[in-house]
N, C-alpha and C positions, 0 to 999 in steps of 0.2 A: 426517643431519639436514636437507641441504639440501633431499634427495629429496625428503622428507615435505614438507615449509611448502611447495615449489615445489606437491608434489603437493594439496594442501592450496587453496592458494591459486587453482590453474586450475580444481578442482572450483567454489571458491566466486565466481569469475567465471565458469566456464560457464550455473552454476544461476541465479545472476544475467541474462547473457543470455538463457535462458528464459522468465524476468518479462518481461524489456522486450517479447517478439517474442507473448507467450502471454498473460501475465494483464494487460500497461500497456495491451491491444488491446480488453479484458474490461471494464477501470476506466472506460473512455471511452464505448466501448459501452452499460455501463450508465447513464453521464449519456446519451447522447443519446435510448437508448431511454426512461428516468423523464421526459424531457421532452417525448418523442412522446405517452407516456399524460398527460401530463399538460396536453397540449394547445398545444407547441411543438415545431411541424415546421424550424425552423432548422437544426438538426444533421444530419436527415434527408434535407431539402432539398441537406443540400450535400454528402451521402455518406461522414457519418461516422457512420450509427449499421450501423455493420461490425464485424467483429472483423479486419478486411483490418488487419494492424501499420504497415504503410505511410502507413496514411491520416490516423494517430497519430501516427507517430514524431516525440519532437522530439529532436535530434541532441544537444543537452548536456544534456537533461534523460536519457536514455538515456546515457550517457558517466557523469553521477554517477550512476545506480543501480550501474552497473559496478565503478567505483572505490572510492564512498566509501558504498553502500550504500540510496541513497533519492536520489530525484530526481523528475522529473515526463514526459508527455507532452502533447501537442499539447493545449491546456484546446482543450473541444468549446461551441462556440458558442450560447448559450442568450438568448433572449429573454422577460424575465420579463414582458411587458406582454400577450404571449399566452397566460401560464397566467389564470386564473379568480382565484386567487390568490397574484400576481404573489412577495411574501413566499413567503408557505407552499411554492409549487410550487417555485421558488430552492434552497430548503432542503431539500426531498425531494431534488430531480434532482441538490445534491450532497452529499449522504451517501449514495447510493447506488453513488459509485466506491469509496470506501474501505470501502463494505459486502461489494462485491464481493474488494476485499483481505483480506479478514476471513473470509469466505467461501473462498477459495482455502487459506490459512492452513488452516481447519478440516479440507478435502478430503487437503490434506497431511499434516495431524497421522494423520488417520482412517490414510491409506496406509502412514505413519511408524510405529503402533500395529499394525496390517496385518504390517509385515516386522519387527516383534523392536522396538518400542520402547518396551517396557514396564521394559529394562536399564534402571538406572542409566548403566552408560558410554555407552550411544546416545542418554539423556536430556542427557546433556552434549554432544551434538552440539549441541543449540541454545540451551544459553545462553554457550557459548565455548570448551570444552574436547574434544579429542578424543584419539581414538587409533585411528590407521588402521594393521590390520592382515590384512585382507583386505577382499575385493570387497563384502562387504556393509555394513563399515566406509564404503566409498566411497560405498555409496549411502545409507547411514541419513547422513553426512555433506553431501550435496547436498536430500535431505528435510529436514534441521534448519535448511539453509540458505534453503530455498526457504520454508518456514515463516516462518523470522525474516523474512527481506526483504518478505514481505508483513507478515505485522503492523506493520515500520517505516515501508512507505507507508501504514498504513492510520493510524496516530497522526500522522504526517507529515501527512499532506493535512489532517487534522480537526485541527491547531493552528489557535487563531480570530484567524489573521493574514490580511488579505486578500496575493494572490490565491487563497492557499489553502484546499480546501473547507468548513474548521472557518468560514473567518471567515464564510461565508452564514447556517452556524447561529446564528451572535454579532448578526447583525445583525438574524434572525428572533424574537430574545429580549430584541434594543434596544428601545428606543422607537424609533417613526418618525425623531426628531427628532436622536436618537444614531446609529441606523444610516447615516442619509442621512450624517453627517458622517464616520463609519468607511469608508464608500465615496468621496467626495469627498478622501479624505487617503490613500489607499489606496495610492497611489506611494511614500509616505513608509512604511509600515507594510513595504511592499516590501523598500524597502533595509535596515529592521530585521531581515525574515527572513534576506535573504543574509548580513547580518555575524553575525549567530546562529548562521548554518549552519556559515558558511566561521572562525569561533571555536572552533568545537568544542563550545557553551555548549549544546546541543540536546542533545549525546549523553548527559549525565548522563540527563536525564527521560526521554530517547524508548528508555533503556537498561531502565529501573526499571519503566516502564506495558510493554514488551515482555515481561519477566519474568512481570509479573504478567496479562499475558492468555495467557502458555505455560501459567502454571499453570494457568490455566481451562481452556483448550483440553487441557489432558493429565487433568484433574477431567471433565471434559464425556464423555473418550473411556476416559476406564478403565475400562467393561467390555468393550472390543474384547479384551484379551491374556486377560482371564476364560476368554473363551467360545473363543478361538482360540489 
């Protein structure tokens, strides 16, 4: 029994290290390139619109994707005074990192549906339950995981707390006169995130919207195991 959880457990921090070095390099990327098109060379100017992981890494934000499953990277530096529309372009440049998690997610499921995940028991690789008994157990087990962990950063980032990507949405749907004041208290909104996080009060919802975008992503893909 130990075998297994230990075995269990290094698949799901390996797959996890995966994200941080592969897709958290992708999220970032994709803000700073939406802000290139969009008419802010800041990011670009300072050699972060790479997929180089290095140029991203933030060290405890990489540490909690590990451990506890969602965390962050290096946020990519954006000037909204040089989009056209300094709102609007804010708001594009970040829903396009956690588009990109949602996007990985789907590439995963497709792979997942690809190698036999049309099972019941390999379905339960990603919402909590497994049973590993050979080598393809081990990998439809690190696919469910690498699945999960992106949809978690991708409802993670798009909560509408700043500094996180949701709150840009919140503030492009304020009024001027609300958003300016959700940015100006944004340090305080901060500390609400961390004690959220580090309570455990996040994992009910970000457990339940995860569910339900497996479901979608496994509705989206079910004619892959038809035809293959």
């Amino acid at each position: 029994m130990d075998s297994f959880l230990n075995t269990e457990l290094l698949l799901q921090y390996f797959t996890r290290l995966m994200v941080v070095f592969l897709v958290s390099p992708l999220h970032e990327f994709a803000h700073a390139w939406t802000a290139h098109k969009m008419g802010d060379d800041t990011a670009k100017d300072m050699g972060r619109m790479t997929i180089n992981p290095m140029a991203h890494l933030d060290g405890w934000g990489a540490l909690l994707i590990v451990v506890a499953g969602f965390g962050w990277a290096k946020p990519v530096p954006v000037k909204p005074t040089n989009f056209k529309h300094p709102r609007f372009g804010m708001m594009v440049t970040a829903v396009a990192g956690p588009a990109m998690n949602l996007l990985a997610a789907l590439i995963g499921m497709i792979v997942f549906r690809l190698c036999g995940g049309a099972d019941a028991q390999y379905i339960g690789t990603l919402i909590g339950y497994v049973n590993l008994s050979s080598s393809k157990d081990y990998l439809m087990l690190m696919l469910g995981e690498f699945i999960s962990i992106n949809l978690v950063l991708c409802i993670f980032n798009m909560i509408p707390i700043p500094p996180l990507d949701g709150s840009r949405v919140l503030t492009f749907l304020l009024p001027p006169k609300a958003a300016l004041w959700v940015m100006r208290n944004q340090r305080y909104f901060y500390v609400g995130m961390i004690i959220l996080m580090f309570t455990g009060i996040l994992n009910v919802p970000l457990y339940f919207v995860r569910i339900l975008l497996i479901r979608i992503l496994l509705l989206m893909t079910g004619w892959i195991p038809a035809i293959f």
